[in-house]
PQR file of N, CA, C, O and H, with PARSE charges and radii, in Angstrom:
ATOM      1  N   UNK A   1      82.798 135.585  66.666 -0.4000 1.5000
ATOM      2  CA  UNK A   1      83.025 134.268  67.214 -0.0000 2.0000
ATOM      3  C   UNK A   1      83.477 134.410  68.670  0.5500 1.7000
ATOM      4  O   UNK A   1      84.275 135.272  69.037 -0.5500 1.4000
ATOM      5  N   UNK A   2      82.906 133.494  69.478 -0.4000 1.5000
ATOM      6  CA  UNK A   2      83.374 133.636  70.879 -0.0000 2.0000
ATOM      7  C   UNK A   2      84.788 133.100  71.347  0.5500 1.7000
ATOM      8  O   UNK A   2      84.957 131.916  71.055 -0.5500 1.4000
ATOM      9  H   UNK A   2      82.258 132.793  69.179  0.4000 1.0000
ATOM     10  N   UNK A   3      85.892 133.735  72.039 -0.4000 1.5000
ATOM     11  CA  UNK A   3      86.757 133.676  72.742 -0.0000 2.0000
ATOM     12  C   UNK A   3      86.409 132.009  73.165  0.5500 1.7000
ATOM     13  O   UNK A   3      85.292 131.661  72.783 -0.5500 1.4000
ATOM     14  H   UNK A   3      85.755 134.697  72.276  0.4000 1.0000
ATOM     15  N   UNK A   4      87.071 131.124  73.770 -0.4000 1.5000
ATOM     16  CA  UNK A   4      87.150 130.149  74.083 -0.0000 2.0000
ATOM     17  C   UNK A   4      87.610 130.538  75.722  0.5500 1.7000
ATOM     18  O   UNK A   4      88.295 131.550  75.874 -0.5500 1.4000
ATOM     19  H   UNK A   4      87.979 131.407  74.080  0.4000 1.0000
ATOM     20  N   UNK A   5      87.353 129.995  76.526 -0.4000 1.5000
ATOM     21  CA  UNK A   5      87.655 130.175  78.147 -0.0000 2.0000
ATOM     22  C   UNK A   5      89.191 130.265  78.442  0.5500 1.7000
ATOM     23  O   UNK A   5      89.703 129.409  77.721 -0.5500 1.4000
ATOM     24  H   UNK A   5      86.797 129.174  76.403  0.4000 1.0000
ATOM     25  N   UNK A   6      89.912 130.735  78.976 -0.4000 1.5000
ATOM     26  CA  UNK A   6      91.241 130.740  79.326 -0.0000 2.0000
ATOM     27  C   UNK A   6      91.705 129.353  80.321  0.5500 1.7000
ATOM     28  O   UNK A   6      91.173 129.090  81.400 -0.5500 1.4000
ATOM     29  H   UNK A   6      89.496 131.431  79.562  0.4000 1.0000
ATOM     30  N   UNK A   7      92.590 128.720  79.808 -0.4000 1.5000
ATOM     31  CA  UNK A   7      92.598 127.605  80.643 -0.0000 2.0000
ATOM     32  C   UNK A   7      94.066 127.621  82.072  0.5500 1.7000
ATOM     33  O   UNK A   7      95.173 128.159  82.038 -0.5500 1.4000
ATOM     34  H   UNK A   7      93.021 128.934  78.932  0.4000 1.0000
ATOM     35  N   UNK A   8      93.513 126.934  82.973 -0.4000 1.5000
ATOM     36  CA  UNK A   8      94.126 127.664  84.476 -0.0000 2.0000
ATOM     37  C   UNK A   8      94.288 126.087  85.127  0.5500 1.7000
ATOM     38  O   UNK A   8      93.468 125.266  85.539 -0.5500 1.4000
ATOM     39  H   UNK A   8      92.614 126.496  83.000  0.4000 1.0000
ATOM     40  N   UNK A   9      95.466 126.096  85.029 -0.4000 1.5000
ATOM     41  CA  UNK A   9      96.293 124.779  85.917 -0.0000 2.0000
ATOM     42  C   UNK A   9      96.331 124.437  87.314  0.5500 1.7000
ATOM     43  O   UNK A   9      97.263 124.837  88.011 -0.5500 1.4000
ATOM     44  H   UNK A   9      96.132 126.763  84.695  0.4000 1.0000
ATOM     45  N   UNK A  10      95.414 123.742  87.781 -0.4000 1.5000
ATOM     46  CA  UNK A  10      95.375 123.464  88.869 -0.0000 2.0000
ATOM     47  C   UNK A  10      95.774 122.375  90.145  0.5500 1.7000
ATOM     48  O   UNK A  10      95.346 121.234  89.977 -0.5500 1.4000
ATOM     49  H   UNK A  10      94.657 123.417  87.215  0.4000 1.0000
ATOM     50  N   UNK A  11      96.634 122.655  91.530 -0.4000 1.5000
ATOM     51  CA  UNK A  11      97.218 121.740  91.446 -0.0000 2.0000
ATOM     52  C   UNK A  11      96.512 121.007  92.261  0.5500 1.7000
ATOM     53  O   UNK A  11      95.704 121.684  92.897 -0.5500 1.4000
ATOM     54  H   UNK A  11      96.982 123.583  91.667  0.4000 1.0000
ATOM     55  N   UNK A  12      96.487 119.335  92.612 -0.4000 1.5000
ATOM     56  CA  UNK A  12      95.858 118.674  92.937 -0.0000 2.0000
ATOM     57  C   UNK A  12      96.665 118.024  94.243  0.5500 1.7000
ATOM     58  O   UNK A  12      97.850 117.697  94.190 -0.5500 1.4000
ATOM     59  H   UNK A  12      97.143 118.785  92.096  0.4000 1.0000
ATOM     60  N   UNK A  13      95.976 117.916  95.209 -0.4000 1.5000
ATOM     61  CA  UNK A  13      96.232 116.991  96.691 -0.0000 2.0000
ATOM     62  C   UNK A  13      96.682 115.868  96.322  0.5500 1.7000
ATOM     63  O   UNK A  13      96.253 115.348  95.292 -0.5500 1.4000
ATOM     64  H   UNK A  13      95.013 118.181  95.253  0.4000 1.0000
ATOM     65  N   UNK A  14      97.977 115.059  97.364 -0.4000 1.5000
ATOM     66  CA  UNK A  14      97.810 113.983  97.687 -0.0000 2.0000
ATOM     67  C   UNK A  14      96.930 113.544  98.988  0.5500 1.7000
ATOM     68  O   UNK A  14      97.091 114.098 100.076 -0.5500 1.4000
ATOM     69  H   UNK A  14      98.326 115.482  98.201  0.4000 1.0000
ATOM     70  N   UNK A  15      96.101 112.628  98.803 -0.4000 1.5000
ATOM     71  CA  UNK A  15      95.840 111.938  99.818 -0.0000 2.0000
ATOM     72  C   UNK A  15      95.864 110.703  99.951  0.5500 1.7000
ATOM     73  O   UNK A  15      96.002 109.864  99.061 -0.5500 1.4000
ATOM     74  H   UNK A  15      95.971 112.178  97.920  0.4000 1.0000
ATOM     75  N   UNK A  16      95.665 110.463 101.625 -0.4000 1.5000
ATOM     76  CA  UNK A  16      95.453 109.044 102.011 -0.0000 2.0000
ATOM     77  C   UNK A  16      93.895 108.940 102.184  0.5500 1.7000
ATOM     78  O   UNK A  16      93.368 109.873 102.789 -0.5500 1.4000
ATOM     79  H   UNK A  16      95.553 111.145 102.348  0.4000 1.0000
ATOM     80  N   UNK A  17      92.987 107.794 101.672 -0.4000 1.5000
ATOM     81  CA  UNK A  17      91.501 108.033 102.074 -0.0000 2.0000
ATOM     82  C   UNK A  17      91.206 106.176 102.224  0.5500 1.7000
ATOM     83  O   UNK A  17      91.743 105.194 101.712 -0.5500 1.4000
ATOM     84  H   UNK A  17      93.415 107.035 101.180  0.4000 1.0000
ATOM     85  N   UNK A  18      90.207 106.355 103.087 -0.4000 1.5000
ATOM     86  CA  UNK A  18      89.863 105.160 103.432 -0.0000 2.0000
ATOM     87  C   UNK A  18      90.369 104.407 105.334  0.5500 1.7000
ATOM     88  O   UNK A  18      90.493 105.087 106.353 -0.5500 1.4000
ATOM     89  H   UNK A  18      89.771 107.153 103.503  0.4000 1.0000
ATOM     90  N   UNK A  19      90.445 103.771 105.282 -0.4000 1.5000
ATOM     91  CA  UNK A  19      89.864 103.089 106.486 -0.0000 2.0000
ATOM     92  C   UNK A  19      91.510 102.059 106.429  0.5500 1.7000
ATOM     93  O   UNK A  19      91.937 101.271 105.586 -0.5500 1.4000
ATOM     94  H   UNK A  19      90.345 103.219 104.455  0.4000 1.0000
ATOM     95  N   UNK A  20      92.197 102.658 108.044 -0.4000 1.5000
ATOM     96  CA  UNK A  20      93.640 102.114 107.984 -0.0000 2.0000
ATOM     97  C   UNK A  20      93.118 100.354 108.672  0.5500 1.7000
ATOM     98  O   UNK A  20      92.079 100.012 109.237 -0.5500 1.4000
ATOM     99  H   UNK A  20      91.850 103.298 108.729  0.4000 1.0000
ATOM    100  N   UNK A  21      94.423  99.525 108.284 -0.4000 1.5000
ATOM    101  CA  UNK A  21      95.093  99.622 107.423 -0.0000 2.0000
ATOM    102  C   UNK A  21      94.869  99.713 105.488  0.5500 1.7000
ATOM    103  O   UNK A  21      95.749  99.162 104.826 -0.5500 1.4000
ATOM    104  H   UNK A  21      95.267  99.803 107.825  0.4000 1.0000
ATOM    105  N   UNK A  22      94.138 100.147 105.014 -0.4000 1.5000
ATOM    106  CA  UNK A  22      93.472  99.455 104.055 -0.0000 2.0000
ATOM    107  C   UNK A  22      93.095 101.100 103.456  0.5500 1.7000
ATOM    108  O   UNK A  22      92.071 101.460 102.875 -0.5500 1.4000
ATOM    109  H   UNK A  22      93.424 100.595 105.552  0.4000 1.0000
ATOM    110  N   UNK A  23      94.494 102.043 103.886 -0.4000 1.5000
ATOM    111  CA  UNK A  23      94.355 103.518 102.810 -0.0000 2.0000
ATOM    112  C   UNK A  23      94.772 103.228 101.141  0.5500 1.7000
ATOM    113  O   UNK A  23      95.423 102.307 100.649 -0.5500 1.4000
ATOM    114  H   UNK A  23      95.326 101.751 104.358  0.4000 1.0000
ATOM    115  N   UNK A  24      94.220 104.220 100.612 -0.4000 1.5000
ATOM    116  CA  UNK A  24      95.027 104.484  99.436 -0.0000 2.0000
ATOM    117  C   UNK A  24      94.976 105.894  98.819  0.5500 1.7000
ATOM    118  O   UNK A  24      94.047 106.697  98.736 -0.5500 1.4000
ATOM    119  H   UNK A  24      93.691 104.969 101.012  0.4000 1.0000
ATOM    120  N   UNK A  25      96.395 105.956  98.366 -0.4000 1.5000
ATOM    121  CA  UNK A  25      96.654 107.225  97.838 -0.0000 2.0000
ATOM    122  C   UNK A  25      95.721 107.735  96.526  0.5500 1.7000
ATOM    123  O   UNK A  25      95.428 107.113  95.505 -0.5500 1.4000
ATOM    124  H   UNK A  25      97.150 105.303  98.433  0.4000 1.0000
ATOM    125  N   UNK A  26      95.351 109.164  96.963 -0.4000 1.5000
ATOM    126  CA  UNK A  26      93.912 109.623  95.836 -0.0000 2.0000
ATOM    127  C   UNK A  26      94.589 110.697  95.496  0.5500 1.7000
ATOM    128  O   UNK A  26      95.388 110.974  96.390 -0.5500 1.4000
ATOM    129  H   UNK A  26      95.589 109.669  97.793  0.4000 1.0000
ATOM    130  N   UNK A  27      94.632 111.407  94.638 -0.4000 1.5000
ATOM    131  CA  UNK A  27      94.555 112.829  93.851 -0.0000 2.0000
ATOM    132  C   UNK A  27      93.436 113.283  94.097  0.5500 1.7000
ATOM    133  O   UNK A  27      92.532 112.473  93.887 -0.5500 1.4000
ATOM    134  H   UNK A  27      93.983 111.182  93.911  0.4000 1.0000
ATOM    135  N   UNK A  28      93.009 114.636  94.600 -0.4000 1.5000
ATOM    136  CA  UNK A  28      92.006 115.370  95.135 -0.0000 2.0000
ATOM    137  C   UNK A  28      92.333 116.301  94.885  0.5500 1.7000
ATOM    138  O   UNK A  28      93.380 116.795  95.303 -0.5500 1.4000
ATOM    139  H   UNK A  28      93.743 115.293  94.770  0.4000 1.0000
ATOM    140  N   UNK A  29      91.217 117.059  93.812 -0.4000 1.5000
ATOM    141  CA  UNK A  29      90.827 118.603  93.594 -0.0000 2.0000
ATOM    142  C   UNK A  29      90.163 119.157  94.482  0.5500 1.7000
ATOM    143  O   UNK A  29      89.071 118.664  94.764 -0.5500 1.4000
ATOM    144  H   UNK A  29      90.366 116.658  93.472  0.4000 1.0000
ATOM    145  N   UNK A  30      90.635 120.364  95.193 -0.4000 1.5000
ATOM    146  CA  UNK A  30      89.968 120.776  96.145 -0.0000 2.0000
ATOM    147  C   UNK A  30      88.752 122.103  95.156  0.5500 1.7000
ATOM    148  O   UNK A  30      89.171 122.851  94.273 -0.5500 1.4000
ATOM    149  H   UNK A  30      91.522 120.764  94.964  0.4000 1.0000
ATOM    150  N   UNK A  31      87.495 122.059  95.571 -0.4000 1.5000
ATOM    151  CA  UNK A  31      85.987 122.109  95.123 -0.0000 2.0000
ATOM    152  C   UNK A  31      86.071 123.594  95.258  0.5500 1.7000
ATOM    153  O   UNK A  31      85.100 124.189  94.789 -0.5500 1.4000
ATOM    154  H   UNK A  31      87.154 121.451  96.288  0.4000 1.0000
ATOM    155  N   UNK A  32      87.167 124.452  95.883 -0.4000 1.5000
ATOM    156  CA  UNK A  32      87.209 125.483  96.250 -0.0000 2.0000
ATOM    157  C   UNK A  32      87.823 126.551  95.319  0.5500 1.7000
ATOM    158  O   UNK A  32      87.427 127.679  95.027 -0.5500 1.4000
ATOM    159  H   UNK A  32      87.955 123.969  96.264  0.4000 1.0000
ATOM    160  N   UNK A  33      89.091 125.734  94.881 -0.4000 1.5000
ATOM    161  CA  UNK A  33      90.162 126.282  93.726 -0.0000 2.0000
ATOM    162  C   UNK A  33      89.442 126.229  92.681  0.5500 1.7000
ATOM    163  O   UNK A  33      89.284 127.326  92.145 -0.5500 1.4000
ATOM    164  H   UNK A  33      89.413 124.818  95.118  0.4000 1.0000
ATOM    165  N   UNK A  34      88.858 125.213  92.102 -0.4000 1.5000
ATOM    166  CA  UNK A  34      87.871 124.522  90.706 -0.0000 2.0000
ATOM    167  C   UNK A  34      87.091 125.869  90.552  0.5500 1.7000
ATOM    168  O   UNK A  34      87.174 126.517  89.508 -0.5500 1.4000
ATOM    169  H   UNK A  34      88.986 124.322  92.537  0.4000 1.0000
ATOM    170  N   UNK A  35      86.161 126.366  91.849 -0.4000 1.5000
ATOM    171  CA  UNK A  35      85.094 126.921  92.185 -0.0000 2.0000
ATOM    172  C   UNK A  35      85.738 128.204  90.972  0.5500 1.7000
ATOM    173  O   UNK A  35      85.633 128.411  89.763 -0.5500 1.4000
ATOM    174  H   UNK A  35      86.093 125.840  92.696  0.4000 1.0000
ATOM    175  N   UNK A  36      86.467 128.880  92.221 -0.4000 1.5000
ATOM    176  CA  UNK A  36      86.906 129.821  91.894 -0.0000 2.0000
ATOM    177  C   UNK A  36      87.868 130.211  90.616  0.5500 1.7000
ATOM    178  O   UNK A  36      88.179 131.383  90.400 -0.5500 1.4000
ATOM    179  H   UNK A  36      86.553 128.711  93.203  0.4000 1.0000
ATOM    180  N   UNK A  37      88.174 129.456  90.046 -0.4000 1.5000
ATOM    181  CA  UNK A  37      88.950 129.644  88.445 -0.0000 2.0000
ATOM    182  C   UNK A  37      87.139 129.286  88.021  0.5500 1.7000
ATOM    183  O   UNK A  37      86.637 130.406  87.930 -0.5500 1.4000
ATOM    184  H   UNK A  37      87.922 128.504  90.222  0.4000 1.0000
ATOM    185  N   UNK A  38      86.530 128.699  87.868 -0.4000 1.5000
ATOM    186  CA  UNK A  38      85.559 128.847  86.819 -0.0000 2.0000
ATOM    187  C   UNK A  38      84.463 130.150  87.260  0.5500 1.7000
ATOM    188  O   UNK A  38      83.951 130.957  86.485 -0.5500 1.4000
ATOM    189  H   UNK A  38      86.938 127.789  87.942  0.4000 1.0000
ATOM    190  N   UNK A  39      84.361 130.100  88.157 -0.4000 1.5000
ATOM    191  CA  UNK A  39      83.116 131.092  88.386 -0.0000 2.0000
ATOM    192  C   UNK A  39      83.351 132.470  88.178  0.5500 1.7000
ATOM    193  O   UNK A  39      82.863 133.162  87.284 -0.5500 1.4000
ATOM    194  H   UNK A  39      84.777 129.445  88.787  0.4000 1.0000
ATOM    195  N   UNK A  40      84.243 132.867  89.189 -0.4000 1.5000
ATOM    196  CA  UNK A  40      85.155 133.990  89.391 -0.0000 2.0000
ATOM    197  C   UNK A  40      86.190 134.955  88.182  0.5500 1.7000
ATOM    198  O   UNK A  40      86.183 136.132  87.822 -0.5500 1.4000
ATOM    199  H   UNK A  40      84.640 132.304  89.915  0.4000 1.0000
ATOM    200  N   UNK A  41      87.168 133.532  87.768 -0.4000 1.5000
ATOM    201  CA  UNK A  41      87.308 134.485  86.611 -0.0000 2.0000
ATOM    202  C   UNK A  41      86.920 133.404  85.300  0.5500 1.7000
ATOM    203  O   UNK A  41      87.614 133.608  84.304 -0.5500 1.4000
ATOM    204  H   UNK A  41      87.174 132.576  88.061  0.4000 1.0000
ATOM    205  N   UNK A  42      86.432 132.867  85.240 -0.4000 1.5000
ATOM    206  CA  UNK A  42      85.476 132.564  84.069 -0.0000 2.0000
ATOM    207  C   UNK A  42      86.887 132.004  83.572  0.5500 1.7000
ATOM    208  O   UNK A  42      87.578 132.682  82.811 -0.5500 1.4000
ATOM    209  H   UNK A  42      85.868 132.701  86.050  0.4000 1.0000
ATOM    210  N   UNK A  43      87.257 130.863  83.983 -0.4000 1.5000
ATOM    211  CA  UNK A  43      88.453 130.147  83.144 -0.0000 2.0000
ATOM    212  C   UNK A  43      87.862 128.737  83.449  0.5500 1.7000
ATOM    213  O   UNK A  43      87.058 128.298  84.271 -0.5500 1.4000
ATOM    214  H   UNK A  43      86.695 130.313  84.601  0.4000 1.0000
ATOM    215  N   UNK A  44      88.746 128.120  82.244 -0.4000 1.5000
ATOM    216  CA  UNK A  44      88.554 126.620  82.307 -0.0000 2.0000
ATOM    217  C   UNK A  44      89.651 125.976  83.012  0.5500 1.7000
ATOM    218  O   UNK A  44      90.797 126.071  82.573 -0.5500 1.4000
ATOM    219  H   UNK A  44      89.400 128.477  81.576  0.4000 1.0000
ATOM    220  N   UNK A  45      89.257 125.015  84.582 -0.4000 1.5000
ATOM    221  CA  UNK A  45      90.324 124.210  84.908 -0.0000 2.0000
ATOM    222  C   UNK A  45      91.178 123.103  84.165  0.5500 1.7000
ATOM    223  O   UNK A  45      90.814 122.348  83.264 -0.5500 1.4000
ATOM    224  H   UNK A  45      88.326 124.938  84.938  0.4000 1.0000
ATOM    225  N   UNK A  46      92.624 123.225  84.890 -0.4000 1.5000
ATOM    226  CA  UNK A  46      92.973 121.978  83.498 -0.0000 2.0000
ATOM    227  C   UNK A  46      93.812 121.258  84.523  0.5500 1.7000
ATOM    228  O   UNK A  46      94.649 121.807  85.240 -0.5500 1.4000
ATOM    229  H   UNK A  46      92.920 123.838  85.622  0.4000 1.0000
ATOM    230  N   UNK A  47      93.538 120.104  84.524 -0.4000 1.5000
ATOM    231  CA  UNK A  47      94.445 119.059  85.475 -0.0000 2.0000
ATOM    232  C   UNK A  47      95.001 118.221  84.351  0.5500 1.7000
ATOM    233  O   UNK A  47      94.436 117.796  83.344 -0.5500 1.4000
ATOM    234  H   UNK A  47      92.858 119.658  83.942  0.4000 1.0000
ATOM    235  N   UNK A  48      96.799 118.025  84.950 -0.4000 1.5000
ATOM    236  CA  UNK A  48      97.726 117.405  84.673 -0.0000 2.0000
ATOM    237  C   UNK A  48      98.132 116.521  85.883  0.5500 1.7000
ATOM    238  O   UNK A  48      99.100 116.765  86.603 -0.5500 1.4000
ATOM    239  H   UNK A  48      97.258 118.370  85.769  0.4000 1.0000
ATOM    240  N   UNK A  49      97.188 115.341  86.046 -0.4000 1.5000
ATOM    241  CA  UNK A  49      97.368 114.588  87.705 -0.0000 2.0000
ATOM    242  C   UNK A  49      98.536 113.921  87.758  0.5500 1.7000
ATOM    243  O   UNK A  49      98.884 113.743  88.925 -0.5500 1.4000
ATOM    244  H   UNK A  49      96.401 115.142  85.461  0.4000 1.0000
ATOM    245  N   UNK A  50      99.538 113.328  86.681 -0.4000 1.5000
ATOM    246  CA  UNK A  50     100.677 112.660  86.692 -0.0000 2.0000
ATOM    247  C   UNK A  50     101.803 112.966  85.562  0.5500 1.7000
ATOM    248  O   UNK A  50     102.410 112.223  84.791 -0.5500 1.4000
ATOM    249  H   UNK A  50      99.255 113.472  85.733  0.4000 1.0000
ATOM    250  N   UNK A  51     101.839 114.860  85.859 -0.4000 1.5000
ATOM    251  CA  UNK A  51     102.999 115.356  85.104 -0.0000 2.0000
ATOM    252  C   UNK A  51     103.799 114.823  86.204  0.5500 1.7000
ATOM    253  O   UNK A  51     103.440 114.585  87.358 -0.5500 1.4000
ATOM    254  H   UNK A  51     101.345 115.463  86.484  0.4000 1.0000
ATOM    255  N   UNK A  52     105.520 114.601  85.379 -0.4000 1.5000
ATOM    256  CA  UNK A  52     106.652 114.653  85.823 -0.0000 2.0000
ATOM    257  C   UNK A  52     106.965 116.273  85.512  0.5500 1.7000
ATOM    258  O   UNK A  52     106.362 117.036  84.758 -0.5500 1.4000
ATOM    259  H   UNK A  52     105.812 114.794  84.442  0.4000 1.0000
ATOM    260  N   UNK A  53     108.342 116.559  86.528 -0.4000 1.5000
ATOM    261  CA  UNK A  53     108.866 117.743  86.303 -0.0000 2.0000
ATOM    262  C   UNK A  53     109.301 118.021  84.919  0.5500 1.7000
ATOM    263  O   UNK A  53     109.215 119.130  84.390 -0.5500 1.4000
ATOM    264  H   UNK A  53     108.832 115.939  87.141  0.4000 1.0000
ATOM    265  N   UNK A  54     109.934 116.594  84.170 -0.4000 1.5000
ATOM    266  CA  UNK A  54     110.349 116.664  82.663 -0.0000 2.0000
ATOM    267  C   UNK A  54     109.543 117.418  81.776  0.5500 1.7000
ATOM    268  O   UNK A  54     110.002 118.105  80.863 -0.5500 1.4000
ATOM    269  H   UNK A  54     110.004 115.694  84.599  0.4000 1.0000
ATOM    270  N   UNK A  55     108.129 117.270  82.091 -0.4000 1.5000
ATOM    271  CA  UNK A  55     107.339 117.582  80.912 -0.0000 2.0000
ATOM    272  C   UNK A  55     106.048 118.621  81.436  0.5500 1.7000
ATOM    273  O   UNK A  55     104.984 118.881  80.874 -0.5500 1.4000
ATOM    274  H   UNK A  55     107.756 116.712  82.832  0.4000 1.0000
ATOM    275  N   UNK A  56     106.708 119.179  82.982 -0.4000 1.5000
ATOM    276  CA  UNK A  56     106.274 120.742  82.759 -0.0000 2.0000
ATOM    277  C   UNK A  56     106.254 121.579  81.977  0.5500 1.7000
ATOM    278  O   UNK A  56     105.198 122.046  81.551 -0.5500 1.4000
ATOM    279  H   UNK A  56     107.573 118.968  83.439  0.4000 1.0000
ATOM    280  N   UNK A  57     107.757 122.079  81.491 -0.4000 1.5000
ATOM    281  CA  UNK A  57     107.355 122.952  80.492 -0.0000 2.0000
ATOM    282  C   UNK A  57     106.971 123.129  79.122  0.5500 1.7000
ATOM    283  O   UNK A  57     107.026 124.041  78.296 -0.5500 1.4000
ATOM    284  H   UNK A  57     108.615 121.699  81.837  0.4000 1.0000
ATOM    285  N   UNK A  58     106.379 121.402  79.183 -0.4000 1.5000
ATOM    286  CA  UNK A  58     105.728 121.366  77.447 -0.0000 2.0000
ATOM    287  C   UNK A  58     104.268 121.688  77.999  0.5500 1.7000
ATOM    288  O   UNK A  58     103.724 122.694  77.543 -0.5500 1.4000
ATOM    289  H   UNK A  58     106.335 120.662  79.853  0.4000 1.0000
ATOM    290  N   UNK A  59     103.753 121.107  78.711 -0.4000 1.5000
ATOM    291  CA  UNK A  59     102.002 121.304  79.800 -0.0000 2.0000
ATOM    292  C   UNK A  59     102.142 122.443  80.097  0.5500 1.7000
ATOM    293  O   UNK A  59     100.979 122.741  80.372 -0.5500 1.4000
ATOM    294  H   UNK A  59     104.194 120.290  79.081  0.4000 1.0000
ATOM    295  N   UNK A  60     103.084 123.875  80.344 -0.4000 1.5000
ATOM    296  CA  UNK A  60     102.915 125.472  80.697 -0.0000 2.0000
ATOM    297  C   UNK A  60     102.420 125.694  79.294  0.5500 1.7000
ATOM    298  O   UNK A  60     101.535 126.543  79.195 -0.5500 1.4000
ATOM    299  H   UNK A  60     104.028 123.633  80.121  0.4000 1.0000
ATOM    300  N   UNK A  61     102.881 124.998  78.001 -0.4000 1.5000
ATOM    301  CA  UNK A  61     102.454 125.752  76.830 -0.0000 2.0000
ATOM    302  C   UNK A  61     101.175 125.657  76.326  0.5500 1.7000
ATOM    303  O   UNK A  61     100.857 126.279  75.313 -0.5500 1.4000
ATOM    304  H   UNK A  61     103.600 124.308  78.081  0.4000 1.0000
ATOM    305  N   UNK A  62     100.380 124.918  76.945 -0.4000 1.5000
ATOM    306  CA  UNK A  62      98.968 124.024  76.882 -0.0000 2.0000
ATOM    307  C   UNK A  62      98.137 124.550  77.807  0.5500 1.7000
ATOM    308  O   UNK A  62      96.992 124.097  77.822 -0.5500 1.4000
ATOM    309  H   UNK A  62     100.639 124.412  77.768  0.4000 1.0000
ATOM    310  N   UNK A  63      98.562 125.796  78.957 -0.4000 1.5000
ATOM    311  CA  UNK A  63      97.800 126.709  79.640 -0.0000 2.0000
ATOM    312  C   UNK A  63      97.927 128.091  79.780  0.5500 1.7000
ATOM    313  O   UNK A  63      98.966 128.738  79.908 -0.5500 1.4000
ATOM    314  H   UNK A  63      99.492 126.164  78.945  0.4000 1.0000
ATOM    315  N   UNK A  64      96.550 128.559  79.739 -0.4000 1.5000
ATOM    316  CA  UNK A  64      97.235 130.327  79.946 -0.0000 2.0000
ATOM    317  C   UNK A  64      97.393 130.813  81.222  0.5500 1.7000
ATOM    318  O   UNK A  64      97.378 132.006  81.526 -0.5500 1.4000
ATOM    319  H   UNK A  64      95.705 128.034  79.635  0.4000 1.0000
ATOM    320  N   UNK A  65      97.598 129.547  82.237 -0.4000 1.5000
ATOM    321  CA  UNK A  65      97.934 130.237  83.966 -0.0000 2.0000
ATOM    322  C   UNK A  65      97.671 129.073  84.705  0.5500 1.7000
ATOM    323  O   UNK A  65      96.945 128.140  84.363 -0.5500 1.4000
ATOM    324  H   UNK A  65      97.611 128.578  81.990  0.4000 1.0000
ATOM    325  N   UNK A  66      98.638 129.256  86.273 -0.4000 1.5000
ATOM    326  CA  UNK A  66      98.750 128.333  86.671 -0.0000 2.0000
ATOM    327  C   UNK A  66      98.095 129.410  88.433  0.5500 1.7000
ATOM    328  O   UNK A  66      98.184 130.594  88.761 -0.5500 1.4000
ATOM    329  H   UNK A  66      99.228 130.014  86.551  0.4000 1.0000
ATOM    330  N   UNK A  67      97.476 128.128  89.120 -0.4000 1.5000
ATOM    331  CA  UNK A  67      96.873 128.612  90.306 -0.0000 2.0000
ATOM    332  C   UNK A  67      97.900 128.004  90.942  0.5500 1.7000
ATOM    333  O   UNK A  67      98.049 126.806  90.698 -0.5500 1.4000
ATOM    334  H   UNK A  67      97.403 127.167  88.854  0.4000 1.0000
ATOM    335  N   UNK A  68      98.738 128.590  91.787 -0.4000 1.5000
ATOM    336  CA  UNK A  68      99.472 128.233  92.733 -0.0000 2.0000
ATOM    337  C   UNK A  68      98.677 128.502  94.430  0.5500 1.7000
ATOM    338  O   UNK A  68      98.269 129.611  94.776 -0.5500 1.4000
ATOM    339  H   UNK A  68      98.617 129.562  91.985  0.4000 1.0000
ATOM    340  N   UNK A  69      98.572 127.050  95.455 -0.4000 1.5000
ATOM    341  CA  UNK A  69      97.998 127.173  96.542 -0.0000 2.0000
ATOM    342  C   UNK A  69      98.910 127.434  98.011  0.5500 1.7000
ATOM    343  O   UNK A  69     100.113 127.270  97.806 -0.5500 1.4000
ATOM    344  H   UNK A  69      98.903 126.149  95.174  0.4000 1.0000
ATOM    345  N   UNK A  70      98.716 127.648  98.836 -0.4000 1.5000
ATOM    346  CA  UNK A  70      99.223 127.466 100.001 -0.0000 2.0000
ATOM    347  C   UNK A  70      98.913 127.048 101.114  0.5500 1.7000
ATOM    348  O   UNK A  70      98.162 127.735 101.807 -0.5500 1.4000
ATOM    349  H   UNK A  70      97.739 127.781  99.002  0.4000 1.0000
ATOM    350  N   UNK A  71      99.546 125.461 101.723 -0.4000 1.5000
ATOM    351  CA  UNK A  71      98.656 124.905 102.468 -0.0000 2.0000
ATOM    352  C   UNK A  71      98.686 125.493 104.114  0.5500 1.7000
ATOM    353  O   UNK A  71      97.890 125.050 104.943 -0.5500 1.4000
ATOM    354  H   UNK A  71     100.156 124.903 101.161  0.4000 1.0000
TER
END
């Protein structure tokens, strides 16, 4: 039976997008991080777009790794 993909926490942008005055705040996966957890090491991304800090460490138990970025 096949292994199931390793799943890899990824964290997501705030942005502002759109045309001022008339922005709004977006959550944005950058196409680069995604890229590279699936291709590279063959894991499945997993977005949590509106964890609180409270219920981090129940969502760490629901992944086998977290991609930490640096902007």
């Amino acid at each position: 039976m096949n292994k199931p993909p390793c799943r890899v926490w990824l964290p997501l942008d705030h942005r502002l997008l759109g045309e001022s005055p008339h922005q709004t705040l977006f959550l944005v996966l950058g196409n680069k991080c995604a890229r590279a957890v699936t291709l590279c090491a063959q894991a499945q991304p997993v977005l949590f777009p509106l964890a609180d800090a409270q219920s981090i460490p129940a969502l760490l138990n629901l992944v086998d790794g977290v991609m930490l970025t640096a902007k």
